[in-house]
KOLMIPA-712219 format. One record per residue: z negated, x, y negated of N, C-alpha, C in turn; residue in three letters. Coordinates in steps of 0.001 Angstrom, whole numbers, plus 500000, padded with zeros to 6 digits. Each point is the difference from the previous one (the first is absolute). Layout:
BEGIN
ZXYZXYZXYALA;...
This chain:
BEGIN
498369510975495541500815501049500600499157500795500996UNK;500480500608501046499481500692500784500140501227500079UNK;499346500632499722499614501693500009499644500401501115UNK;500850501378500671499746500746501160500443501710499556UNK;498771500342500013499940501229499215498942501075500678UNK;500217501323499651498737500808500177498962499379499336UNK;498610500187500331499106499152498978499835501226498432UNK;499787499350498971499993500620498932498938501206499854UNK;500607501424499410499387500981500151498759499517499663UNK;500142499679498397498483499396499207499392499039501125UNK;500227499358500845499074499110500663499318500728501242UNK;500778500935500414499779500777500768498402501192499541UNK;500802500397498817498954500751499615498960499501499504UNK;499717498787499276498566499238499528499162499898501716UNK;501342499609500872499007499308501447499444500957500812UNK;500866500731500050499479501450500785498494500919499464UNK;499845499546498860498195500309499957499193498783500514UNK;500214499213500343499284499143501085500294499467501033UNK;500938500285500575500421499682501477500352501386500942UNK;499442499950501184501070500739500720501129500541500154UNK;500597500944500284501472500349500019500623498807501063UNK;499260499823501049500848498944500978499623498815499046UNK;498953499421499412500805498715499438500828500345498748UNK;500119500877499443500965500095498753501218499757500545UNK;500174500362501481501514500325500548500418498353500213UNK;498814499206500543499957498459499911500212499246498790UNK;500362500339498697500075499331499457501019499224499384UNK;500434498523499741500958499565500100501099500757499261UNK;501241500157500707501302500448499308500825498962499559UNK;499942498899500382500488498830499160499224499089499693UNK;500652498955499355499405498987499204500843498863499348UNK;499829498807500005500379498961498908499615499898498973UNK;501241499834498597499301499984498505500776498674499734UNK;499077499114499505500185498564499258499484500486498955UNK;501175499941499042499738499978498477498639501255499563UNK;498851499892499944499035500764499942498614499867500854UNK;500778499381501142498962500080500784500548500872501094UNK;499380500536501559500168501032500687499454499102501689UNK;501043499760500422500005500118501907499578501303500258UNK;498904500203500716499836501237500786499375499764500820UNK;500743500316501205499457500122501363499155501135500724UNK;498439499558500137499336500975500452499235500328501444UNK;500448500653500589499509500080501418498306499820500386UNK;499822500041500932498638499893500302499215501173499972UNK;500490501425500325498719500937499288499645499886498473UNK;501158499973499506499700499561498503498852498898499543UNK;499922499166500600499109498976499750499135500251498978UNK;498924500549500584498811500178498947500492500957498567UNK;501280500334499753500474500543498700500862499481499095UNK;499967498615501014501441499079499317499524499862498663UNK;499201499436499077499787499674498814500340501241499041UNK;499577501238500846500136501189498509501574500464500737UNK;500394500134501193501206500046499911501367499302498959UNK;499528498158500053500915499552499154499607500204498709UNK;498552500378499292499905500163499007501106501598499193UNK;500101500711501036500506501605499873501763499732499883UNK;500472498879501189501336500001499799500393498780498621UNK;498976499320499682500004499034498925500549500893498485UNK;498760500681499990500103501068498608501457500965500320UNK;500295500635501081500832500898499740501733498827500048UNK;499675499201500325501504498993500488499985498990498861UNK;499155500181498772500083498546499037499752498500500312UNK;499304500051501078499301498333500476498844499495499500UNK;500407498699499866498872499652498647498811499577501581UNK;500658499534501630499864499564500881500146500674501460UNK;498918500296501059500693499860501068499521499245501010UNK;500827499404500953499426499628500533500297500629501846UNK;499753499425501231499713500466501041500801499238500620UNK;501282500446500527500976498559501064499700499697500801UNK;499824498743500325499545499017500557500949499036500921UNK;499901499284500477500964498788500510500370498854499147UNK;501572499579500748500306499098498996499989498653500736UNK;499815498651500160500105499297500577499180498527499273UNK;500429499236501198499868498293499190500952499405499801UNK;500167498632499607501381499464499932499695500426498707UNK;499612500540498681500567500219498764500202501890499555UNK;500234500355501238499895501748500385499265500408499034UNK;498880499579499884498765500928499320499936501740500618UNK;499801500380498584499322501186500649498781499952500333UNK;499063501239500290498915499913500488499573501805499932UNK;499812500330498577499685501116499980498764500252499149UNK;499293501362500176498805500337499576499911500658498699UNK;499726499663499271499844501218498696499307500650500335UNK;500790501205499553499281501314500140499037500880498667UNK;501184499421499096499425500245498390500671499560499190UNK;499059499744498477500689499224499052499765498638500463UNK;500027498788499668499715498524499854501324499294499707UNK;500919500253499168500988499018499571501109500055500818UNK;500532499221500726500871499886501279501373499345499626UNK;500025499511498485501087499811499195500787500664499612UNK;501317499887500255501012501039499395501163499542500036UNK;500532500619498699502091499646500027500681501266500285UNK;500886499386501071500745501006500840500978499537499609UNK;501353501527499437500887499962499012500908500341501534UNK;501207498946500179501116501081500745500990499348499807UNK;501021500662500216501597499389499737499512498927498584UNK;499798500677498859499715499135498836499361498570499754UNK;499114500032501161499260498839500367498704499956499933UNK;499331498976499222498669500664499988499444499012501023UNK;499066500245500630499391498685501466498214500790499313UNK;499245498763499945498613500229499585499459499327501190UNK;498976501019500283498985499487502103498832500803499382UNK;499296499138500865498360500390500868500383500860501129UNK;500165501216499831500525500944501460498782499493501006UNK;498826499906499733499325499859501091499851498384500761UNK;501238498958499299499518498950500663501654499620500223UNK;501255500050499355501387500147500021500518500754500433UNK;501032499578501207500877501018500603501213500711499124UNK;500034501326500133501215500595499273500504500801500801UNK;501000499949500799500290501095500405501056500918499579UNK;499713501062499342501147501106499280501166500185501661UNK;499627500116501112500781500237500646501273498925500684UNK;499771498759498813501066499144499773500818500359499102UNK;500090500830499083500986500244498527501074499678500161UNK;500962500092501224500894500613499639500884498200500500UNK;498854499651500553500238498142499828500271499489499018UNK;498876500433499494499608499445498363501290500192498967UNK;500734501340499804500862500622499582501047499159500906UNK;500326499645500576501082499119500831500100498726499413UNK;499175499546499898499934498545499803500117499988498675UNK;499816500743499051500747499641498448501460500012499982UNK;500425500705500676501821500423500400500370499126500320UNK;499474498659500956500448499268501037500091498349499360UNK;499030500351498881500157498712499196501460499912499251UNK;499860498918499379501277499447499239499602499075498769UNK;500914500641498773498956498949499013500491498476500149UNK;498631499484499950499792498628499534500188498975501129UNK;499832501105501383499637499426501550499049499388499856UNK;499445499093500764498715499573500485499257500673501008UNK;499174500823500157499122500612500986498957498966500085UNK;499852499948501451498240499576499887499570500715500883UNK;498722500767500022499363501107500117498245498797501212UNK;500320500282501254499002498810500628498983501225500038UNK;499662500725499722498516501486500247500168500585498817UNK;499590499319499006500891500907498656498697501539499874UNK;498804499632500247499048501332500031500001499888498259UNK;499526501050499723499725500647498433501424499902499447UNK;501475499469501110500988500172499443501331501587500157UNK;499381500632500884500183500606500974501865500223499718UNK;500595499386500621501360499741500398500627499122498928UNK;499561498750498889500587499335499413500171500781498700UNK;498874500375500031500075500217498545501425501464499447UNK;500046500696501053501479500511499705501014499212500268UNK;500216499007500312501088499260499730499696498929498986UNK;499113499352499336500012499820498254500313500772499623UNK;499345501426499910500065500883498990501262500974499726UNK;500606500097501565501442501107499776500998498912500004UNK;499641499328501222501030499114500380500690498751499186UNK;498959499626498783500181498710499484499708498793500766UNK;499488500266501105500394498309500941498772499196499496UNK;500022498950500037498943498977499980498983499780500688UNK;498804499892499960499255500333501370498767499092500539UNK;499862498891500606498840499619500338499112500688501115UNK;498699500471499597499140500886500598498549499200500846UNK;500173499828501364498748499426499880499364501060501093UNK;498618499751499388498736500418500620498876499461500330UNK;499488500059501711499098499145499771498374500457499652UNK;500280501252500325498082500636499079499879499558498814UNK;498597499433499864499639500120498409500030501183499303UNK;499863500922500975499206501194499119501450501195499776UNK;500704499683500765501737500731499957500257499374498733UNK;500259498755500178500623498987498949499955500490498625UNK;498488500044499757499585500522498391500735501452499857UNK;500437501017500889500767500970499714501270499924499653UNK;500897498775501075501413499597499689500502499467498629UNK;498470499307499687501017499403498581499229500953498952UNK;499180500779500501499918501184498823501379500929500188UNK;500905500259501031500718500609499813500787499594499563UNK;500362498827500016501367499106499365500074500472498734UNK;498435499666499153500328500122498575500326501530499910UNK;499159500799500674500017501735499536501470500007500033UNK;500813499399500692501688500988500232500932498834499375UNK;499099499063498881501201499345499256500871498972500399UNK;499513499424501877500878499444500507499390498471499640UNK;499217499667499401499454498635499428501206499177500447UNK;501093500039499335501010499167499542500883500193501694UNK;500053500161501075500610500670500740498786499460501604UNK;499229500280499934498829499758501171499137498727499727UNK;500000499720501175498820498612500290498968500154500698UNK;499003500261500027498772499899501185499314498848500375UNK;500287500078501146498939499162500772498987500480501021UNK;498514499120499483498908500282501199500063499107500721UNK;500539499784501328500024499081500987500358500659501206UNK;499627499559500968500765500436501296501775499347499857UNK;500892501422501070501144499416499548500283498686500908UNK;499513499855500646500601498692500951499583498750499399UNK;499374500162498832499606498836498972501182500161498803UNK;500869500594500231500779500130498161500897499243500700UNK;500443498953498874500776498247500064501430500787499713UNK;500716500986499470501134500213499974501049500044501192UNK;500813499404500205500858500128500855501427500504499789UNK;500367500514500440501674499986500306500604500629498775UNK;498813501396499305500557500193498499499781501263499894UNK;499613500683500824500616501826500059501093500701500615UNK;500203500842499039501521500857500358499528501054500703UNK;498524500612499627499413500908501020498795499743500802UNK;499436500145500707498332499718500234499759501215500794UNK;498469500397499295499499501095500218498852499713501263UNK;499779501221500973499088499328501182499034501530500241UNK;499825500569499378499281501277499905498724500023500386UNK;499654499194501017499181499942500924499894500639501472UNK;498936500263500766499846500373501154499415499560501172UNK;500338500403501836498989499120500571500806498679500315UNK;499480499273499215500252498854499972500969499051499451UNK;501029500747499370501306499774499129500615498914500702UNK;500117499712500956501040499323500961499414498920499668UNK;499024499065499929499010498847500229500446499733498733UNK;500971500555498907499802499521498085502111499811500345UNK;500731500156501178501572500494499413500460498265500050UNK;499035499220500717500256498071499602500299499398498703UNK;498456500550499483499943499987498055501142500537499518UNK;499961501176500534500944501106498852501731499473499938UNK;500596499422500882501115499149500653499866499197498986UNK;498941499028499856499701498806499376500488499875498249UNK;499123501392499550499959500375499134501947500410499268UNK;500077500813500755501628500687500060500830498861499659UNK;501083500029499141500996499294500089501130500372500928UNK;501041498842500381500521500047501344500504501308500890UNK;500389500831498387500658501240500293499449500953498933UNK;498674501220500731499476500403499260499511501847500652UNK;499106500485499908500002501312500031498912500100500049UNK;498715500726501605498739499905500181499519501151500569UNK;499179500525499135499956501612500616498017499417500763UNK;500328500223501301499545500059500598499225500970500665UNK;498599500365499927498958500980499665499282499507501333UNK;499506501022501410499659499848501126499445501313500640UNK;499016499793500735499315501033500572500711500120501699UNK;500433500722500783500642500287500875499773501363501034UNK;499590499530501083499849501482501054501210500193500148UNK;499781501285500451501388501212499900500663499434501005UNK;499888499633501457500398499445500765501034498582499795UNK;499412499133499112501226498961499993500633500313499203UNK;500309501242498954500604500310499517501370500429500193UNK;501197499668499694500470499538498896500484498676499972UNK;499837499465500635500294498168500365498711499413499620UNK;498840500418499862499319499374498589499481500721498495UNK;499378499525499258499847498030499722501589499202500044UNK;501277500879499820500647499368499698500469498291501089UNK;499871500729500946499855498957501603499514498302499512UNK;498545500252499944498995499133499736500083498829498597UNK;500826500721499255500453499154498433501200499782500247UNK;500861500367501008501387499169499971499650498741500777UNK;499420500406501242499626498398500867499153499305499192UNK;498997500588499149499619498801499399500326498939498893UNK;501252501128499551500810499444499114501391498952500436UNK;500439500253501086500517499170500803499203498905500385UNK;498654499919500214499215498534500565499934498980498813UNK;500133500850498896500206499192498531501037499855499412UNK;501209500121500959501306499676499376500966500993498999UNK;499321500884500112500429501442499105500961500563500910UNK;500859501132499629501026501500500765498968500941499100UNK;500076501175500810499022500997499224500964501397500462UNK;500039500879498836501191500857500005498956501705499222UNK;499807500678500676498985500956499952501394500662498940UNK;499567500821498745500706500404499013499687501546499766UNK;498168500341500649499897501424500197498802499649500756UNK;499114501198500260499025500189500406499319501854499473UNK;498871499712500034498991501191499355498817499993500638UNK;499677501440500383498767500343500528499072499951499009UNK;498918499562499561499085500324498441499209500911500424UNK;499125499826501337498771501458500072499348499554501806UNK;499272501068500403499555499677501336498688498817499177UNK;500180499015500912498682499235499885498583500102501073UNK;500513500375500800498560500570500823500647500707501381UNK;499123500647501031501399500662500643500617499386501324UNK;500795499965499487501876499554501038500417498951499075UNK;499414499239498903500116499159499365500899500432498545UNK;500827499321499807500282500308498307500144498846499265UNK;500417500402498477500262498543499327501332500270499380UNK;500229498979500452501569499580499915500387499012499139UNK;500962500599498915500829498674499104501413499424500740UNK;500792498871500134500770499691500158500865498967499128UNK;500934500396499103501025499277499080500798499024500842UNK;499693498798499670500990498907500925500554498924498855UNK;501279499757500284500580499122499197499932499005501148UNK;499534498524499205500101498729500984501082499207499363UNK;500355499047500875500771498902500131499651498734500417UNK;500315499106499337498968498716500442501468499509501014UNK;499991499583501403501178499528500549500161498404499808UNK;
């Protein structure tokens, strides 16, 4: 969750016997909390105080962790952040009755997806077939096992994601309900046998909507996950997945569309709900 707040009196007052009044005034007013660890973003005068800074907002905020935000990037959107204090970068993050267990400092989470996350249990149907081609730690599927009832094949291709996904399977009971796979998805042999397919990817989403077609049975339901400048906006991504869904013999019928968050600036990330048709 993301916190944007005055900074806390108590943090205020421990810091203010060792900092300046101008850097006290610098000090972060928000922050990301994964489970018990702490996003905090710290400017550059701060620098040389970052360690007893996060140690000060650690103790007064209940973090067993903090660490220093960083960039996210790679084809497996690693993070890339610094500990600041504390060592254990493990944690279960409880939301919408879901528990998801990550390495905050090496797994992407972004809280400023929720309300995705919270969507996509609604959107399921029991005893659908989802297949989930970026399943992550499980991100997006795992509320639709868990609220939704649907059935779910999850693949991922990190090793090191992977060992989180099917730790989450068991934590939320969906054993009987979820499948994981470690493979890249353009290697999974299923064809022509989902009612939904999940594409919660970025960047590069467009280069996977061949597979995802493949995957889909004739007449199926593909929420389509895309990074987009403000400019071709609002005729894409949706644009780009109908023609390509047409070069593969598909009709593609946009059912909604959702802004999720700015992705860098003029850029955002964009979901798009499309029901296909095989013609």
């Amino acid at each position: 969750m993301v916190r944007t707040q005055l900074v806390k009196p108590r943090i205020r007052e421990i810091l203010s016997k060792e900092l300046s009044p101008e850097l006290v005034n610098k000090l972060p007013k928000h922050w990301v909390r994964i489970g018990d660890v702490l996003i905090l973003p710290i400017r550059e005068e701060l620098e040389p105080y970052r360690h007893r800074i996060a140690e000060v907002y650690a103790e007064v905020l209940g973090a067993k962790t903090v660490l220093r935000k960083g960039r996210i990037g790679g084809e497996f959107r690693e993070t890339n952040y610094e500990i600041l204090y504390g060592s254990n970068t493990v944690t279960i993050h409880v939301e919408n009755g879901i528990r998801y267990k990550l390495d905050v400092a090496r797994v992407m989470f972004s809280p400023a997806n929720v309300k995705e996350r919270v969507r996509m249990a609604k959107v399921a149907k029991p005893e659908e077939l989802v297949v989930d081609m970026f399943a992550g730690i499980g991100h997006l599927s795992l509320p639709m096992a868990v609220h939704g009832k649907a059935r779910v094949i999850a693949i991922e291709k990190s090793p090191y994601t992977f060992r989180f996904l099917v730790e989450n399977i068991e934590l939320n009971n969906v054993t009987d309900r979820m499948t994981a796979y470690n493979i890249d998805n353009r290697d999974f042999p299923g064809e022509n046998i989902a009612d939904r397919v999940l594409m919660g990817y970025v960047v590069r989403t467009a280069e996977f909507i061949p597979k995802a077609l493949s995957i889909a049975k004739d007449e199926a339901v593909i929420h389509y996950h895309n990074t987009v400048p403000e400019r071709l906006m609002p005729q894409e991504p949706f644009e780009t997945f109908k023609r390509v869904a047409r070069e593969h013999g598909y009709e593609a019928e946009k059912l909604n569309e959702l802004v999720i968050k700015r992705y860098a600036p003029g850029v955002w990330h964009v979901v798009v709900d499309v029901r296909i048709y095989k013609r």
